[in-house]
Structures are given as structure tokens and as C-alpha cells.
TORMIVO-827880 format. One record per residue: residue in one letter; x, y, z of N, C-alpha, C in turn. Coordinates in steps of 0.2 Angstrom, whole numbers, padded with zeros to 4 digits, always signed. Atoms other than C-alpha are relative to their C-alpha. Layout:
aXYZXYZXYZ ...
//
This chain:
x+0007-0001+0003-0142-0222+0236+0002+0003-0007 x-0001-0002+0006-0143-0218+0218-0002+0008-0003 x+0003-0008+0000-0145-0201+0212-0004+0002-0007 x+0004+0000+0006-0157-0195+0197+0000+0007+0000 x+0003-0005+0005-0161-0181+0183-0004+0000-0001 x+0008+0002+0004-0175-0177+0178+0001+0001-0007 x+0001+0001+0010-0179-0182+0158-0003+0003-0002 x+0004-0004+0003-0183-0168+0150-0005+0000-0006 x+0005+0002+0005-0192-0179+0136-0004-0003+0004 x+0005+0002-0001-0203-0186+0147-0002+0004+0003 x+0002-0005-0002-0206-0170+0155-0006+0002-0006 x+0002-0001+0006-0212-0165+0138-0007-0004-0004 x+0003+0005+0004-0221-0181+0131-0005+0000+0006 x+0005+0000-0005-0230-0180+0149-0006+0007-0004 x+0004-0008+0001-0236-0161+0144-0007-0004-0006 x+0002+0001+0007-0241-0168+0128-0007-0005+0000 x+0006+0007+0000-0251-0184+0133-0005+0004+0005 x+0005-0002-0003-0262-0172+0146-0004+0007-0006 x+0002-0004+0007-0264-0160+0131-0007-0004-0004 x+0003+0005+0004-0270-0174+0121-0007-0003+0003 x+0006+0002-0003-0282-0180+0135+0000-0008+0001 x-0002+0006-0002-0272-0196+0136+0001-0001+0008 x+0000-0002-0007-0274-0198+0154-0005-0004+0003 x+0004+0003-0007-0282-0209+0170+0001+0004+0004 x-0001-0004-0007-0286-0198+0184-0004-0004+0005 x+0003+0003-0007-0294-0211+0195+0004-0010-0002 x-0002+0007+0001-0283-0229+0195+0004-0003+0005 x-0004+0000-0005-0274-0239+0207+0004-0003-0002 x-0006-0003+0005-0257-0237+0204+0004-0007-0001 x-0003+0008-0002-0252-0256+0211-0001-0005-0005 x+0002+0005+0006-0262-0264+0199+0004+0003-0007 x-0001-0003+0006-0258-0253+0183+0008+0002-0003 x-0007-0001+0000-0239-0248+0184+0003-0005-0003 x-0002+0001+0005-0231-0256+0172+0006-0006+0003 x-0003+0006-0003-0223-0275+0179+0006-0001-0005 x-0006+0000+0006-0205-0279+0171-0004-0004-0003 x+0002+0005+0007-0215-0294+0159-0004+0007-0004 x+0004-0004+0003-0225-0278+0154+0005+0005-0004 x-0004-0006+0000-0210-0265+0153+0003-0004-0007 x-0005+0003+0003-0199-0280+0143-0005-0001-0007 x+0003+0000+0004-0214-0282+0131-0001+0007-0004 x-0003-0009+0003-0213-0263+0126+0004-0001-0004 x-0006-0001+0005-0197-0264+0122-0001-0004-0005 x+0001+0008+0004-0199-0280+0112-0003+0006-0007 x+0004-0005+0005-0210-0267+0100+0000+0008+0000 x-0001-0007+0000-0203-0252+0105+0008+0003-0001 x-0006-0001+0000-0188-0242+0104+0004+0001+0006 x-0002-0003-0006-0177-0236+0119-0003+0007+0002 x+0004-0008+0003-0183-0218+0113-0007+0001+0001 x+0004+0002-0004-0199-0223+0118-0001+0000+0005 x+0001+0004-0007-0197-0231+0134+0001+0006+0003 x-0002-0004-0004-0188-0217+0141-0004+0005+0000 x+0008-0007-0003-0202-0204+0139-0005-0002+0006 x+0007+0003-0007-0212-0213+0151+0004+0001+0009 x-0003+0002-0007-0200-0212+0165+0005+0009+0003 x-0004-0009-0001-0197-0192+0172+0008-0001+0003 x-0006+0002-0002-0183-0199+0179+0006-0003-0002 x-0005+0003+0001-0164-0202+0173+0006-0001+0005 x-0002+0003-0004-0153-0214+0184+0006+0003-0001 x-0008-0002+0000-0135-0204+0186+0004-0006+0000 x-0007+0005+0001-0120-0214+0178-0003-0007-0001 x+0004+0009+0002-0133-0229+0174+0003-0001-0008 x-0001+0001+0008-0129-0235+0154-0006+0001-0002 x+0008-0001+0004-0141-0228+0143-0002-0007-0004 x+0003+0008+0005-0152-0241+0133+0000-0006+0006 x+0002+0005-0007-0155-0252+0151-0005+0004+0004 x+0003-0001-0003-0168-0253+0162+0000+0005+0005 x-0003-0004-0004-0158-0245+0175+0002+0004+0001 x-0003-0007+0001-0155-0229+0167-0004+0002+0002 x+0005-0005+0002-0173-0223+0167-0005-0004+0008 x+0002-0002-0007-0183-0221+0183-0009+0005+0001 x+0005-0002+0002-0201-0215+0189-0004+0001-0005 x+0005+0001+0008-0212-0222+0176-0008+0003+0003 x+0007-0005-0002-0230-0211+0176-0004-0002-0003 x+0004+0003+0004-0238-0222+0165-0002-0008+0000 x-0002+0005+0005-0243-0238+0156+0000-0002-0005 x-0004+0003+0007-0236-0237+0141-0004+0003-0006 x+0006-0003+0002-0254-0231+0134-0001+0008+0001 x+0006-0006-0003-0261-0216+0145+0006+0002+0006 x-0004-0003-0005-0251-0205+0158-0006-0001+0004 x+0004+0002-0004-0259-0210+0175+0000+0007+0006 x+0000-0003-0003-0264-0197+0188+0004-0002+0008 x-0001+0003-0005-0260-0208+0202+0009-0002-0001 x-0007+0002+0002-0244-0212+0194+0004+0007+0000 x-0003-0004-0002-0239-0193+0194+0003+0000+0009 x+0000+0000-0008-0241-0195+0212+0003-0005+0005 x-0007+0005-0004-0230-0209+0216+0004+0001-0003 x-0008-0002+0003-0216-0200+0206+0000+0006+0007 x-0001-0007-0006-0218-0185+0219-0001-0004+0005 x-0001+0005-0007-0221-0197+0233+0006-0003+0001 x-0008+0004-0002-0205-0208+0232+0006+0005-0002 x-0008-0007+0002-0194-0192+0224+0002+0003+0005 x+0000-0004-0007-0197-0182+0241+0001-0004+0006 x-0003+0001-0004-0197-0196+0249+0010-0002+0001 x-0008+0003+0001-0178-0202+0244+0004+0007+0000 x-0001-0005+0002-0176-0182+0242+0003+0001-0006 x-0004-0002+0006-0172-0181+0224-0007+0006-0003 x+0003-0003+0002-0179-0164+0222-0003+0003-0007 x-0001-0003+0007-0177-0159+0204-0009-0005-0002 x+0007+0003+0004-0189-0176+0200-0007+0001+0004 x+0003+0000-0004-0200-0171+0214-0004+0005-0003 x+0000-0005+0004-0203-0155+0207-0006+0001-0006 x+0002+0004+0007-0206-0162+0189-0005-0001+0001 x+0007+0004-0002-0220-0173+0197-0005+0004+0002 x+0004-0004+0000-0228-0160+0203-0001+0007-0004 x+0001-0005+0007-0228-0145+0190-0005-0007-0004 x+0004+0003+0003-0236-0160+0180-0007-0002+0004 x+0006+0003-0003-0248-0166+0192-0003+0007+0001 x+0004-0005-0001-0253-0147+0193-0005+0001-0006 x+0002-0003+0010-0255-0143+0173-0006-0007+0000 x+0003+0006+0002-0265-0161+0175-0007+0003+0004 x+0005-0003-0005-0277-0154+0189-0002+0006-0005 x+0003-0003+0001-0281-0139+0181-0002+0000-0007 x+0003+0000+0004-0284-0145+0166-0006-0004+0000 x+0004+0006-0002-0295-0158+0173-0006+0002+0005 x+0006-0001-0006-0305-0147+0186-0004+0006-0003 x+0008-0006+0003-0323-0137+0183+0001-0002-0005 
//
């Protein structure tokens, strides 16, 4: 089983995008979660520098600048998804990779309490 860091730039860039107010809190994640035709089209117009802010999770011992480095994407590419926090804490706990579990949740709380009342 592979094992994972957390990317402290998407940690950051997540903070940033609920700041900003970039954010769906009601989406369903299956439809909107970012299909590789979708992810390969980013790149295409984006940098790798980019992509990896989207993704709380880095793939240990993967090559950077591949798909296979970067892990738990919480967006699409546009807006941080609420629902997308909660399938990074969903599958990190369940695989037990606590650190991105964690992650997932500290942002899904900062998300919640700026978003409640």
C-alpha cells in the first residue's frame, strides 16, 4: 500500500480558497471530482505548481511532476468542494494515513465554521 504526506501547499491554498469564499458546500462528489480527461486538461494550461495545490496529499517516493505523485484532490480545479474535503478524510482514515486525515479535517472544520450562522 502506498504511503502519503501531506502537501503543505495545498493545505495552505485550501485555507486560502475558503477565505476567498471559493467553495461548494453542497455537491455530489462523483459527478464533480476531477475525471483524468479533466485533470490532463489542467495540465495542458497549467503548471505542475498548480496541480499540486489541489491535491492535500503527496504520494511517498512517487516522481514529482506525475500524476502519481499527488493524491486526495479536494476540488475542481475552480472551487474547493466541501464534499471533496470529506472524501479526503473518508479514504485517508479509511487506508489509515493519519497525517492526511487530519488535514482533511482541520480544513473541513475552518470550512464549517466559516460557513455556519
Amino acid at each position: 500500500m502506498a504511503s502519503y504526506s501531506v502537501n503543505p501547499e495545498a493545505v495552505v491554498f485550501a485555507q486560502e480558497l475558503i477565505d476567498r469564499g471559493q467553495y461548494v458546500l453542497t455537491s455530489d462528489w462523483s459527478e464533480v471530482q476531477p475525471a483524468a480527461t479533466q485533470q490532463n486538461d489542467y495540465l495542458r494550461k497549467h503548471s505542475w505548481d498548480e496541480y499540486l495545490r489541489w491535491h492535500l496529499g503527496l504520494t511517498d517516493g512517487a516522481n514529482g511532476h506525475t500524476k502519481a505523485r499527488y493524491a486526495f484532490v479536494f476540488g475542481d480545479f475552480r472551487r474547493l468542494h466541501r464534499m471533496g474535503l470529506i472524501a479526503c478524510q473518508f479514504r485517508a482514515a479509511e487506508w489509515r494515513h493519519k497525517e492526511v486525515e487530519l488535514a482533511a479535517h482541520d480544513l473541513l472544520q475552518l470550512l464549517d465554521s466559516k460557513t455556519s450562522g
